[in-house]
Structures are given as C-alpha cells and as structure tokens.
Backbone as CSV, one residue per row, in Angstrom:
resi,resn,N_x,N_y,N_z,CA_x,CA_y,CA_z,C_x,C_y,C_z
1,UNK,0.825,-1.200,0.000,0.000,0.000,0.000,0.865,1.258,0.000
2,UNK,2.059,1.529,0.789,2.947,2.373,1.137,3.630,2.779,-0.587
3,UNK,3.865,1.377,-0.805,4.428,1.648,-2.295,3.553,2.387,-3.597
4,UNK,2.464,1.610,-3.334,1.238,2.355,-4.333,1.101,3.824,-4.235
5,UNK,0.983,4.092,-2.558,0.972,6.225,-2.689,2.118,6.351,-2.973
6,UNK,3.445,6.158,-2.428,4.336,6.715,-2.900,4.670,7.062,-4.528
7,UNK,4.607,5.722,-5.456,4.122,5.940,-6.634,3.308,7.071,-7.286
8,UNK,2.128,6.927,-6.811,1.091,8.195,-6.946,1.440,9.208,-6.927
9,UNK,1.780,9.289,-5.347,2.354,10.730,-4.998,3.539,11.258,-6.298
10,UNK,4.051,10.553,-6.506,5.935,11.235,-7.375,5.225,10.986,-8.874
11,UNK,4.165,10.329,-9.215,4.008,10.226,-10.520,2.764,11.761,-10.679
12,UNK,2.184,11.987,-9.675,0.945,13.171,-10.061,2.242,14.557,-10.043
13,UNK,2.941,14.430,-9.194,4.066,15.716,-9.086,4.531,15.811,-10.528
14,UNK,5.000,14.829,-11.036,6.144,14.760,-11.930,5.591,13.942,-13.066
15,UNK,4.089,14.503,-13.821,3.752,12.992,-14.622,4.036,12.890,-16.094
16,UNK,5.492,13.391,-16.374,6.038,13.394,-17.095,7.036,12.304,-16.667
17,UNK,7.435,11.701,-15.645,8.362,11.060,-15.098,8.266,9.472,-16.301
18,UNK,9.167,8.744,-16.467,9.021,7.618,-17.083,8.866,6.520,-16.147
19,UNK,8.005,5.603,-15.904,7.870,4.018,-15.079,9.467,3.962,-14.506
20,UNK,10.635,3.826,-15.171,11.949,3.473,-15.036,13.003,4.314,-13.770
21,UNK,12.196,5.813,-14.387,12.306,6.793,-13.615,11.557,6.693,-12.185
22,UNK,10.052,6.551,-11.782,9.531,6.455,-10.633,10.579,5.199,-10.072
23,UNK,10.511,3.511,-10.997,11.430,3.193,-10.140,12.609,3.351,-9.223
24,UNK,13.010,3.740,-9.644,14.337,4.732,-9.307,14.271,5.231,-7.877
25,UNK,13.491,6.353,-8.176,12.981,7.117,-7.315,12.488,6.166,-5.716
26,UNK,11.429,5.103,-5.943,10.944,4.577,-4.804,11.749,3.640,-4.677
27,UNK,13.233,3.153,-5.476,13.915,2.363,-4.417,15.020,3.332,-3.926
28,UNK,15.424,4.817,-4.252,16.293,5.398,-3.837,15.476,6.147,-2.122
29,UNK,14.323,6.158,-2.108,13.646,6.567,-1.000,13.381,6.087,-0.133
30,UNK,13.059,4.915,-0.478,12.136,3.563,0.880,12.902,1.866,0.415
31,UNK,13.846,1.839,-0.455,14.939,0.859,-0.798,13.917,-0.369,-1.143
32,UNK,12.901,-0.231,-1.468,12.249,-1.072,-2.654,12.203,-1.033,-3.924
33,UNK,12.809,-2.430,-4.284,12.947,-2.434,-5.752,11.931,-2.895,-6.694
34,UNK,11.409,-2.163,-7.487,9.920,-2.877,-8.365,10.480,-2.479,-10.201
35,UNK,9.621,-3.624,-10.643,10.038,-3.283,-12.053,9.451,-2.196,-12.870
36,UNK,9.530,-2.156,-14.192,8.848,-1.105,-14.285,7.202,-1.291,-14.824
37,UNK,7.634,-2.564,-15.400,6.044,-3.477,-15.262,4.596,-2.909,-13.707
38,UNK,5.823,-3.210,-12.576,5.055,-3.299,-11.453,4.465,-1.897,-11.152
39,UNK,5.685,-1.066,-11.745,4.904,0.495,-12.071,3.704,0.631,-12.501
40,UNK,3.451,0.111,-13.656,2.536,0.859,-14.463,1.261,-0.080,-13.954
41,UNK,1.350,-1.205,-13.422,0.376,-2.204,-12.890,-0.401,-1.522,-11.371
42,UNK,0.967,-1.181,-10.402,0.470,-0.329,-9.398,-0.659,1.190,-9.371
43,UNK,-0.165,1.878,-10.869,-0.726,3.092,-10.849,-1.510,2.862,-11.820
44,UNK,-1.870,1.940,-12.689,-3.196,1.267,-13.533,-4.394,0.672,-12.053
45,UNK,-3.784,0.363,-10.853,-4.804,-0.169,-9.974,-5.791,1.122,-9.462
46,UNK,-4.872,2.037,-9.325,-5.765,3.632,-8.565,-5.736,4.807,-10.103
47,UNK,-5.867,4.299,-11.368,-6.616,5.145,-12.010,-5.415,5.418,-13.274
48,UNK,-4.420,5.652,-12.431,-3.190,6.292,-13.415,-2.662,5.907,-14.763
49,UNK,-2.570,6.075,-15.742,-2.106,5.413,-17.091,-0.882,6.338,-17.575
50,UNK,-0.392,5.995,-18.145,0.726,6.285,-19.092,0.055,6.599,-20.236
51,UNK,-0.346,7.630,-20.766,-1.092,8.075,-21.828,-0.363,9.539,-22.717
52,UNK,-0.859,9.534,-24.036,0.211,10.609,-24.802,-0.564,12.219,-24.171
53,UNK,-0.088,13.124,-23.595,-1.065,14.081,-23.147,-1.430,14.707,-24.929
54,UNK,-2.540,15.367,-24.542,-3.633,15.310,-25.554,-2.908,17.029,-25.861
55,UNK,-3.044,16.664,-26.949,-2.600,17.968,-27.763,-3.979,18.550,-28.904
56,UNK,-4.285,19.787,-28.864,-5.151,20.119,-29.739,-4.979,21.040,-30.856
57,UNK,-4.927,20.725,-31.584,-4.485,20.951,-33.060,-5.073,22.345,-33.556
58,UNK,-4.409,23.183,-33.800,-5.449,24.255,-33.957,-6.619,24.026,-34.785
59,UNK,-7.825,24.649,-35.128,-8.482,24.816,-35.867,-8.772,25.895,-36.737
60,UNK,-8.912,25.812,-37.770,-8.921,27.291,-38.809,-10.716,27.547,-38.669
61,UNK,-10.918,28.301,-39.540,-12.424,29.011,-39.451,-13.261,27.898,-40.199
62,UNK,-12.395,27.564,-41.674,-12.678,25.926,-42.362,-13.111,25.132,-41.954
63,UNK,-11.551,24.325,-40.916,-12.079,23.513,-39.590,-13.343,23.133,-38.956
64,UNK,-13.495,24.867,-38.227,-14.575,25.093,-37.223,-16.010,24.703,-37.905
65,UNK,-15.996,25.207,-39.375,-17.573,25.058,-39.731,-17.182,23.876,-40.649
66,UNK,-16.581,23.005,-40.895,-16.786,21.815,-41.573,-17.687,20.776,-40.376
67,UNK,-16.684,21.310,-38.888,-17.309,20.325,-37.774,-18.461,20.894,-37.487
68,UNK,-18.756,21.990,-37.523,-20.410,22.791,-36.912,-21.344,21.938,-37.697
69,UNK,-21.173,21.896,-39.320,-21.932,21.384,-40.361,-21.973,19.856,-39.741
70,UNK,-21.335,18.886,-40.030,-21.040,17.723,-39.711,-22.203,17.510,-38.009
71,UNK,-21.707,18.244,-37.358,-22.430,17.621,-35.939,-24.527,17.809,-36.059
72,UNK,-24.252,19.062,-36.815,-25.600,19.742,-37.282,-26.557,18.563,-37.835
73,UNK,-25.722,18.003,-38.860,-26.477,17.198,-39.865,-26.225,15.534,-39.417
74,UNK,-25.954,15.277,-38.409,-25.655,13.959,-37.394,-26.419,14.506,-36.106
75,UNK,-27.009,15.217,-35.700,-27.548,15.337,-34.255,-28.690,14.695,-34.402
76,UNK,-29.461,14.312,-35.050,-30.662,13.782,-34.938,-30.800,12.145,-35.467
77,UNK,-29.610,12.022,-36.151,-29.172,10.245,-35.899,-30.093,9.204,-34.827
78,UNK,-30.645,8.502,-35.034,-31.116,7.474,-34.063,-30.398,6.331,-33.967
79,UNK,-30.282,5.666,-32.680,-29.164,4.412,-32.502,-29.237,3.667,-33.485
80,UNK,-30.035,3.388,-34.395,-30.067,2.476,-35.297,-29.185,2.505,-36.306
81,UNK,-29.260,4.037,-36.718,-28.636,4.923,-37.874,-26.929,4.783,-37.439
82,UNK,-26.724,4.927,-36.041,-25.487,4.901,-35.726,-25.106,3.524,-35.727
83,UNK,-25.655,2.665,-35.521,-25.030,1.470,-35.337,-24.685,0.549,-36.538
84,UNK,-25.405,1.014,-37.876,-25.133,0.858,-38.811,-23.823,1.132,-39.282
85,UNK,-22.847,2.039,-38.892,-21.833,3.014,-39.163,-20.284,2.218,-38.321
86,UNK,-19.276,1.958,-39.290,-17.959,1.313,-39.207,-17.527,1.983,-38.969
87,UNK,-16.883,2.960,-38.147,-15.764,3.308,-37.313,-14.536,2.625,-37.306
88,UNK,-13.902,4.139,-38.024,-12.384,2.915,-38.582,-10.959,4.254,-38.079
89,UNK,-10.220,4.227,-37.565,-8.920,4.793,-37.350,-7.875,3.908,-36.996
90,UNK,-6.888,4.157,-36.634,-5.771,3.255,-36.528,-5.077,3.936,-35.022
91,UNK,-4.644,2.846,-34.738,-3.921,2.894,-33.556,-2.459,2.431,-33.587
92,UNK,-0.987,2.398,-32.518,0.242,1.850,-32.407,-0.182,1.036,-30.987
93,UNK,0.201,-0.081,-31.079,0.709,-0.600,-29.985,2.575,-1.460,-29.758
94,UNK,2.956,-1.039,-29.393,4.286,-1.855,-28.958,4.519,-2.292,-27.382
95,UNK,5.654,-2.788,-27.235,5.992,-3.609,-26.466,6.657,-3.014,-25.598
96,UNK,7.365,-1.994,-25.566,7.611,-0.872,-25.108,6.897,0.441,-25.186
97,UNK,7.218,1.685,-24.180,6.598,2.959,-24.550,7.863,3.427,-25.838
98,UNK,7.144,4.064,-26.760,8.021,4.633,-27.485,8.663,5.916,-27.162
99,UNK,10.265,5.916,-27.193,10.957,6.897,-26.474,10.804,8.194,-27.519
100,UNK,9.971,8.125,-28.743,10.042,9.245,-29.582,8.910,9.990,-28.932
101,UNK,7.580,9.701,-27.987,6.696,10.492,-27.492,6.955,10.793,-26.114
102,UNK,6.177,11.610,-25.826,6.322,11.773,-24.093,4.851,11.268,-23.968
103,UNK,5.110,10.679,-22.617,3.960,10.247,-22.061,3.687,10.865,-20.772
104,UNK,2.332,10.939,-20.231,1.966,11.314,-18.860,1.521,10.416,-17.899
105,UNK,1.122,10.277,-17.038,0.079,9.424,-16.126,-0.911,10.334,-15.617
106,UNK,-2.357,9.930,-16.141,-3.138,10.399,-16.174,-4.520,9.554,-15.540
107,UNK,-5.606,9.977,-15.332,-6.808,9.233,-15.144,-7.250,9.257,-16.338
108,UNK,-8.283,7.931,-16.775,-8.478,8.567,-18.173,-9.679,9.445,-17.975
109,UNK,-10.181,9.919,-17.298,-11.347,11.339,-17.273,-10.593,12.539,-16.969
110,UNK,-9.457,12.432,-17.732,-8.785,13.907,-17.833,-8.076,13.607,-19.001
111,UNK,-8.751,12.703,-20.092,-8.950,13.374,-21.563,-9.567,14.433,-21.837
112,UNK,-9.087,15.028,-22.645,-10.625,16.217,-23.128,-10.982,15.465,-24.461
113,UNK,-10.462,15.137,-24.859,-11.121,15.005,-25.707,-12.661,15.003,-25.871
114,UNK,-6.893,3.472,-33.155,-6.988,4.118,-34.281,-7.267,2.919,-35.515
115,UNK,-8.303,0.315,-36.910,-7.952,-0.041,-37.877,-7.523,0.656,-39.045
116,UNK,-6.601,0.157,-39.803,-6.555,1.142,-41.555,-7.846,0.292,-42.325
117,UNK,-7.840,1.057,-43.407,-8.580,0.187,-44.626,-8.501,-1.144,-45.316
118,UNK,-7.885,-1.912,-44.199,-7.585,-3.219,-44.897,-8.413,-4.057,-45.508
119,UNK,-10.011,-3.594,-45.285,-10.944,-4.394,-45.707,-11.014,-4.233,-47.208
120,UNK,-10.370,-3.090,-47.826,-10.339,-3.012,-49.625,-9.293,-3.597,-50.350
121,UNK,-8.410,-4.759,-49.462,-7.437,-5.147,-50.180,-8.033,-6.775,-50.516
122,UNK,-9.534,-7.318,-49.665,-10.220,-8.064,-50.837,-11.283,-8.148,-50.657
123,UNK,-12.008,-8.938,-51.488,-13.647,-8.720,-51.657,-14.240,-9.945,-50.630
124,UNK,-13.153,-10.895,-49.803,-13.505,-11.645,-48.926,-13.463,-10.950,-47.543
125,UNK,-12.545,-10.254,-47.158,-12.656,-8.940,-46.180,-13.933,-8.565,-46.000
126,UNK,-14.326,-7.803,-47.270,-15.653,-6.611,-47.143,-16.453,-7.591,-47.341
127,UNK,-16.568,-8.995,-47.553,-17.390,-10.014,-47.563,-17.554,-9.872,-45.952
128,UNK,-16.667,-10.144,-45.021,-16.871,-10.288,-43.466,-17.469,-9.179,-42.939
129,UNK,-16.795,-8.243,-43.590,-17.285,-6.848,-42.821,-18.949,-6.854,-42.479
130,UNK,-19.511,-6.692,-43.912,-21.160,-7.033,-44.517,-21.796,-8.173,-43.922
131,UNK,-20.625,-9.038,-43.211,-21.792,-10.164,-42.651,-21.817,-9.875,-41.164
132,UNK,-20.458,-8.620,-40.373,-20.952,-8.359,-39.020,-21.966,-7.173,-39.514
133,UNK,-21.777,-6.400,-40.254,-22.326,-4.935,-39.800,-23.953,-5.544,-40.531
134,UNK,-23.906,-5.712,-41.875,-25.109,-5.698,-42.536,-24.499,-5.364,-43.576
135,UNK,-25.472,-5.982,-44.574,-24.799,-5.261,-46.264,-25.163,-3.892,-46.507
136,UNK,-25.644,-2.423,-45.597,-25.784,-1.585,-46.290,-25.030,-0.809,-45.122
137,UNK,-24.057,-1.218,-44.231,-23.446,-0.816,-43.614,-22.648,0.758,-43.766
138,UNK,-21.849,1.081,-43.538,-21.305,3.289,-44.020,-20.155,2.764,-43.177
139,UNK,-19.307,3.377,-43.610,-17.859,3.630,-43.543,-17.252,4.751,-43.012
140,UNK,-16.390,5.143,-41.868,-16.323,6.524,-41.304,-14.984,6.112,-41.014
141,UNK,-14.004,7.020,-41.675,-12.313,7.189,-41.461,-12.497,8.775,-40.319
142,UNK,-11.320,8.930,-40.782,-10.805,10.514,-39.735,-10.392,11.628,-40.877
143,UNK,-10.605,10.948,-42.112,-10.091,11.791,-43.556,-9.149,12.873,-43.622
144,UNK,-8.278,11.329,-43.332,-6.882,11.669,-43.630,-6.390,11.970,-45.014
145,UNK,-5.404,12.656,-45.155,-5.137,12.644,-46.798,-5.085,11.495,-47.637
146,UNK,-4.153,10.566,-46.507,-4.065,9.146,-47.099,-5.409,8.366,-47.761
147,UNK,-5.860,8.214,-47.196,-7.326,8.022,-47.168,-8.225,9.093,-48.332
148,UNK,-8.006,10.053,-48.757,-8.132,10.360,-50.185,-7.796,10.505,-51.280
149,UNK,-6.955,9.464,-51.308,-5.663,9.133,-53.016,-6.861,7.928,-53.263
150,UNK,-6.797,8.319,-54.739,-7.352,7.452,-56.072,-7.728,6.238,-55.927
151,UNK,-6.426,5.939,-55.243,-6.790,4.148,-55.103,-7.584,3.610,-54.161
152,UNK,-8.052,4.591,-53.008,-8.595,4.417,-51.838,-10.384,4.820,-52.417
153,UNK,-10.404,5.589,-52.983,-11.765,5.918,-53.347,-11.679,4.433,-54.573
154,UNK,-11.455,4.610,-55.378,-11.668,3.307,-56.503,-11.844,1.800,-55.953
155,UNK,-11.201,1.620,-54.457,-11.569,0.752,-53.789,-13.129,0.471,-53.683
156,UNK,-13.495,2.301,-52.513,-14.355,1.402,-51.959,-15.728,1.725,-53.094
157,UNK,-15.518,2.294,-54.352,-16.247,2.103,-55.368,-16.310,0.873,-56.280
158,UNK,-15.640,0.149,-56.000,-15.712,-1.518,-56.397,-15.932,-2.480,-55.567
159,UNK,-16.167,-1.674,-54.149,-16.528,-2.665,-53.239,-17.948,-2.320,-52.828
160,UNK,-18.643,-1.161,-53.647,-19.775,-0.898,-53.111,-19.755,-0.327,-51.460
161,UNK,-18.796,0.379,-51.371,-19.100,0.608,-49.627,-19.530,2.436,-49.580
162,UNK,-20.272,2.143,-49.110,-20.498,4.130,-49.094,-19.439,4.801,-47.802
163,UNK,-18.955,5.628,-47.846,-18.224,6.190,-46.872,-19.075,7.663,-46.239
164,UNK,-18.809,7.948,-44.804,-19.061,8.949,-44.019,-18.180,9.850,-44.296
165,UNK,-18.161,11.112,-44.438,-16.811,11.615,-44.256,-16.814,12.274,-43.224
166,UNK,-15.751,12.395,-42.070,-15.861,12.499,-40.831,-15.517,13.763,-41.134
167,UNK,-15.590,15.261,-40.253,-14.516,16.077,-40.467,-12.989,15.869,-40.045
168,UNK,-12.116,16.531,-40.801,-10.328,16.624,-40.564,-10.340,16.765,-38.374
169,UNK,-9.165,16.751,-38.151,-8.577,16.923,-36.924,-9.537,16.886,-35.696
170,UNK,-10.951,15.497,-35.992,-11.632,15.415,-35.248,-11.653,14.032,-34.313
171,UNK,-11.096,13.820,-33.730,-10.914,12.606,-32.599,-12.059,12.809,-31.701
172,UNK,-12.896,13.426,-31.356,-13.834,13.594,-30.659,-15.359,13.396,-31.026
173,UNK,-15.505,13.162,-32.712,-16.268,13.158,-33.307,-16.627,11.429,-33.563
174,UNK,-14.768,10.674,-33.263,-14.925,8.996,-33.403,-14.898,8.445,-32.390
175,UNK,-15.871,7.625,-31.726,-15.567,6.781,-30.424,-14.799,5.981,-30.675
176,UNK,-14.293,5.214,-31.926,-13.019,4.521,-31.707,-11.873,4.831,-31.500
177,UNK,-11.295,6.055,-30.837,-10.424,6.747,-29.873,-10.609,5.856,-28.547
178,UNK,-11.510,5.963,-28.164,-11.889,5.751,-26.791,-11.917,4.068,-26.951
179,UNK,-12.016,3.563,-27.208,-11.958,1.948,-27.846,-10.174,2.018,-27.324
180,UNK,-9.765,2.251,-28.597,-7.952,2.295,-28.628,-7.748,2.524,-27.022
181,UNK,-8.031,3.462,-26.213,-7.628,3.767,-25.265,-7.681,2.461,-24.493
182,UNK,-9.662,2.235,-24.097,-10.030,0.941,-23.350,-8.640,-0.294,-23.932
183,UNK,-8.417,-0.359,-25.035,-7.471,-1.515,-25.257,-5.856,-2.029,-24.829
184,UNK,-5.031,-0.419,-25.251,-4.141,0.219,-24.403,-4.276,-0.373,-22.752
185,UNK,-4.921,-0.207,-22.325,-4.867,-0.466,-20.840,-5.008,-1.320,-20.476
186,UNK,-6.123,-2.358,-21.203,-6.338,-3.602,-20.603,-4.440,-5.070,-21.653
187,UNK,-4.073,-4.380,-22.164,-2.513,-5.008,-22.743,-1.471,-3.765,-21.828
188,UNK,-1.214,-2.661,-21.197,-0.630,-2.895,-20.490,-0.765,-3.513,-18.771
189,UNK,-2.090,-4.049,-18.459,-2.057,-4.763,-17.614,-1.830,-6.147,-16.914
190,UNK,-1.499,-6.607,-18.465,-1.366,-7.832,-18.554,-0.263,-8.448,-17.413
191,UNK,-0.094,-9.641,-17.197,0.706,-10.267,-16.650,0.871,-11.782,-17.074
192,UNK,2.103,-12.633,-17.391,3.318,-11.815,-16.919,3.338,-10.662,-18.081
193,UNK,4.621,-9.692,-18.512,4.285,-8.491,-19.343,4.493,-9.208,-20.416
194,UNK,4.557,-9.431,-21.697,4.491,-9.447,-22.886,5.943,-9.158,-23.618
195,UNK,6.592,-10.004,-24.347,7.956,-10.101,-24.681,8.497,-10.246,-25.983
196,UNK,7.244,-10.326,-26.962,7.855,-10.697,-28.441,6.368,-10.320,-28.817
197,UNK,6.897,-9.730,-30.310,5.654,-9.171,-31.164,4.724,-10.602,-31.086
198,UNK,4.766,-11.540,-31.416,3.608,-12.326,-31.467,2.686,-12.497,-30.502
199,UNK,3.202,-12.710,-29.295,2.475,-12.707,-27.869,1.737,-10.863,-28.026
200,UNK,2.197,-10.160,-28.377,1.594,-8.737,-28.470,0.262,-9.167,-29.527
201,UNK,0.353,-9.419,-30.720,-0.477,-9.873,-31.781,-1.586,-10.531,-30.926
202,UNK,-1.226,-11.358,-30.413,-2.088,-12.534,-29.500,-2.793,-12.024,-28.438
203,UNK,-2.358,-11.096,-27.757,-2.979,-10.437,-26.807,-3.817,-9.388,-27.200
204,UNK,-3.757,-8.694,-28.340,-4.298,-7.523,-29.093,-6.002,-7.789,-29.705
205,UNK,-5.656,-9.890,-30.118,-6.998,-9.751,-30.474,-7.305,-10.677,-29.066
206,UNK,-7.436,-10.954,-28.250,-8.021,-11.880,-27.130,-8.363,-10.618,-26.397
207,UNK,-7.987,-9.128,-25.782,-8.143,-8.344,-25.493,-9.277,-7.600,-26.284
208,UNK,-9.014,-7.341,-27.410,-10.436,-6.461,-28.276,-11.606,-8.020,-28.161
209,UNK,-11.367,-8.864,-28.350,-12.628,-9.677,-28.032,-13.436,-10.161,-26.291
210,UNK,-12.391,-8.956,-25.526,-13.057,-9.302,-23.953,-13.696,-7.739,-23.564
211,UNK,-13.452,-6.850,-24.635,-13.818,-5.713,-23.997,-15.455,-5.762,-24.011
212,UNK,-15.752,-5.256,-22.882,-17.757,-5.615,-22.820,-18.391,-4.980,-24.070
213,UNK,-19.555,-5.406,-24.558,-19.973,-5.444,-25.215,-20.572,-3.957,-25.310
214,UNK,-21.266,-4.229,-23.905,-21.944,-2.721,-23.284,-21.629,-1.684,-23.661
215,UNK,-19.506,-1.686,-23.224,-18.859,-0.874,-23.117,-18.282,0.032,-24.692
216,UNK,-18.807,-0.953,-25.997,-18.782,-0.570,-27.188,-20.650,-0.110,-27.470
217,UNK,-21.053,-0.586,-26.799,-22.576,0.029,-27.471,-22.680,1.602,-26.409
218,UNK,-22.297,1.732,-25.366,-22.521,3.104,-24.658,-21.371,4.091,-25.474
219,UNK,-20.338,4.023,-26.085,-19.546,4.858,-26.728,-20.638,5.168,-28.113
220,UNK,-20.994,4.142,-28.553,-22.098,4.443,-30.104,-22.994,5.193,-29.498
221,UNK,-23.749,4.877,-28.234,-24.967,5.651,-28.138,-24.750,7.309,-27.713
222,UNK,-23.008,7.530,-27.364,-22.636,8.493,-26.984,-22.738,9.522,-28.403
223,UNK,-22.806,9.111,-29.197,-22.606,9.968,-30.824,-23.566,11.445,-31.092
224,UNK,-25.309,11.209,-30.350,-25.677,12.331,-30.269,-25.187,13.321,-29.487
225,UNK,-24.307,12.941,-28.530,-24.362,13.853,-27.341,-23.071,14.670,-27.930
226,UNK,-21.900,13.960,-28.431,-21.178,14.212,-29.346,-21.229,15.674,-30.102
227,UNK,-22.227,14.935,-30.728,-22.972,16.343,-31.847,-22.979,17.376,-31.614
228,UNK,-23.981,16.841,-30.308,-24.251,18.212,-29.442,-23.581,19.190,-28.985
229,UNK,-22.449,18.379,-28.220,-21.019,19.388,-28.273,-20.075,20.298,-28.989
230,UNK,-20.649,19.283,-30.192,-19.528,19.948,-31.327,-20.504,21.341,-31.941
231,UNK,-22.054,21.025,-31.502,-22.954,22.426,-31.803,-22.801,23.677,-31.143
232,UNK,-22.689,23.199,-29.555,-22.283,24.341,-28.458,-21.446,24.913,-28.287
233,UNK,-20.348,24.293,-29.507,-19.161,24.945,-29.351,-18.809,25.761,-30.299
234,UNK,-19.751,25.541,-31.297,-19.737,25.884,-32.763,-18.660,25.453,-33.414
235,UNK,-18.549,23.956,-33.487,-17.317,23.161,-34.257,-15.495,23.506,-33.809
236,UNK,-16.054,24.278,-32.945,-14.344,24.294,-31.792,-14.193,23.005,-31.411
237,UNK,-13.233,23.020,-30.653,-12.626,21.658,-30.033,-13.766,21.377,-28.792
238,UNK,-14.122,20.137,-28.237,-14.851,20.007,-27.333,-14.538,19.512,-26.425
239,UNK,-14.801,19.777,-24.964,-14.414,19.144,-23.859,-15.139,17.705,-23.681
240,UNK,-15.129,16.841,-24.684,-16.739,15.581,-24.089,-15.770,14.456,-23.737
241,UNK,-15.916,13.879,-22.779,-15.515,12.644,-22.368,-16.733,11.621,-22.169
242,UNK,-16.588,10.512,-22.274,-17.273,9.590,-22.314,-17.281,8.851,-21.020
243,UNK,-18.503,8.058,-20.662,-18.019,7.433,-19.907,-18.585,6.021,-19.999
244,UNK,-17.222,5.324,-20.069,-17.334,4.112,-20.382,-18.486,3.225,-19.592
C-alpha cells in the first residue's frame, strides 16, 4: 500500500516522469525495488495510465464550420442509424513505450477530448465486414489525406461501400479513440508483461474480443451527445468525455 501512494504521490508531481524513472525514485527513497512493469500495474490499480497528453491541433475558421456542419447534420441520428456506421482509425501498440513520445500518467477522465482500410485489399474482407455490420453498412475514417488518393476511393467504389466523411482533426467526433484507449490499458495490464511481437499480436486480439460489449454500445450511443457538443461549441474543439 505504502508503495502504491508513494508511486502516486511522485508520478501526479512529476507525470512526465518515465515508469523506469519512478522506479528509481521509490527504491532510492524507501529501498524497494519494483520493475517497471510493477509500475505501471500499481498506478493502472488507482486510475493512473501512461497516456500521450492530448494535444489540440489548432483549428482554422474551415475547420470550425466543416465540424459545426457535420455535428448539425448527425444530431438527430437514431441508434439504429449509428449502429449501422464502421468506425475505422488506426492505432500503435508496442511492447515498449516509445521513447520518440512523451507520455503522462493520467486518469483517463482527464482526456478532453486508431484499424486502416484493410478491408479493400479483398472482396472476402468486405465479404466479413457485410456479414458483421449488414450489407448496407457506411464507412467513417478521420479523412486523412491518405485516405483520399485514387486508389482508396476506386476501392471502396468496387466494393460498393459508401463512406461517411468524418470532419479533418476530429478525434472527438470517433468513439473509436476511446476503444484504442479501453485496449491500451487492458494489454498494459497484462501479466506476466508481454515479450515478443507475437504474444503482443495474440494479446491484441483476445483483449479487443473481452472488452464488454456494453462498453462498445454506450460509446455508439454516446454519438448524439457528441454532436451536441460539437454544436455548443460551434465546431471548436470540445471538452466531451465519455463514460465508459
């Protein structure tokens, strides 16, 4: 228990600090040695994560009313309408934190607030897709540039898939943010930790197939409220957090 606040305590001061670093710290203080595994396991028990702090991208005037429009013409969506709708971004996971970002420790309710398109590389893919969602299923990226080269539209025009177009620099607009996150946490909690890309692979889908069911239908049903935000704000950035 002693170890857990102490943790807390030096990681809320300093939550820029790295797992390796707190170690450090609580065996140079109280001469207990923990790994850095046991770090992130201890301060995953009382809330804390290792998460990228959230950066918000400016928005131009463009921006602002592409998202005003967008939430405008989605606020009156009914769950049905939403649940119809593929939610697609992409996420990193590794085996390590990557030393090219900084990370924080955070709760995750002090967010404010990723799959690629692999389903167009065959017609047995978007065969599966159509047999979870339904065959008249909609398609919603983060419309990225990538995601509007030639070959990406000619795809999903031979695959028959209609696409959403989400607005640009909107993470708040996709609950599969909040998915990525839920996933993130439940693979770094794992035990023992995870040691070779395959065991990562392996854990990535046994993990997305334990997350509650619930816990993906209350993020969908979250989509009007969404809207709503992005109305009150008039397509500014929004403070909405979800709750899982």
């Amino acid at each position: 228990m002693r170890t857990s606040i102490y943790l807390a305590v030096t990681a809320k001061r300093n939550r820029r600090s790295k797992a390796s670093d707190l170690s450090r710290q609580l065996s140079s203080a109280t001469g207990t040695t923990v790994s850095r595994q046991t770090v992130y396991r201890r301060l995953g028990h009382i809330g804390l994560y290792a998460r990228r702090p959230v950066k918000c991208v400016p928005l131009t005037t463009t921006h602002c009313h592409l998202r005003l429009t967008w939430s405008r013409e989605h606020a009156l969506w009914t769950p049905q309408q939403w649940s119809s709708v593929m939610f697609s971004d992409e996420s990193r996971f590794s085996l390590q934190s990557d030393s090219r970002r900084t990370l924080i420790w955070r709760a995750p309710e002090c967010n404010d607030d990723r799959p690629h398109l692999s389903g167009c590389h065959s017609g047995t893919t978007c065969t599966f897709f159509r047999g979870a969602m339904g065959a008249e299923f909609l398609f919603m990226d983060n419309n990225a540039r990538p995601h509007r080269a030639n070959v990406v539209e000619e795809c999903l025009q031979s695959e028959d898939i209609t696409r959403i177009d989400c607005p640009a620099y909107s993470p708040d607009l996709n609950p599969i943010e909040h998915v990525w996150d839920m996933l993130g946490q439940r693979i770094a909690a794992r035990q023992p930790p995870l040691t070779c890309l395959p065991e990562l692979r392996r854990a990535l889908l046994d993990e997305w197939c334990n997350i509650p069911q619930d816990q993906i239908d209350n993020l969908i049903l979250s989509m009007p409220r969404r809207c709503k935000a992005g109305i009150a704000s008039s397509g500014r950035h929004t403070p909405y957090k979800p709750s899982y």
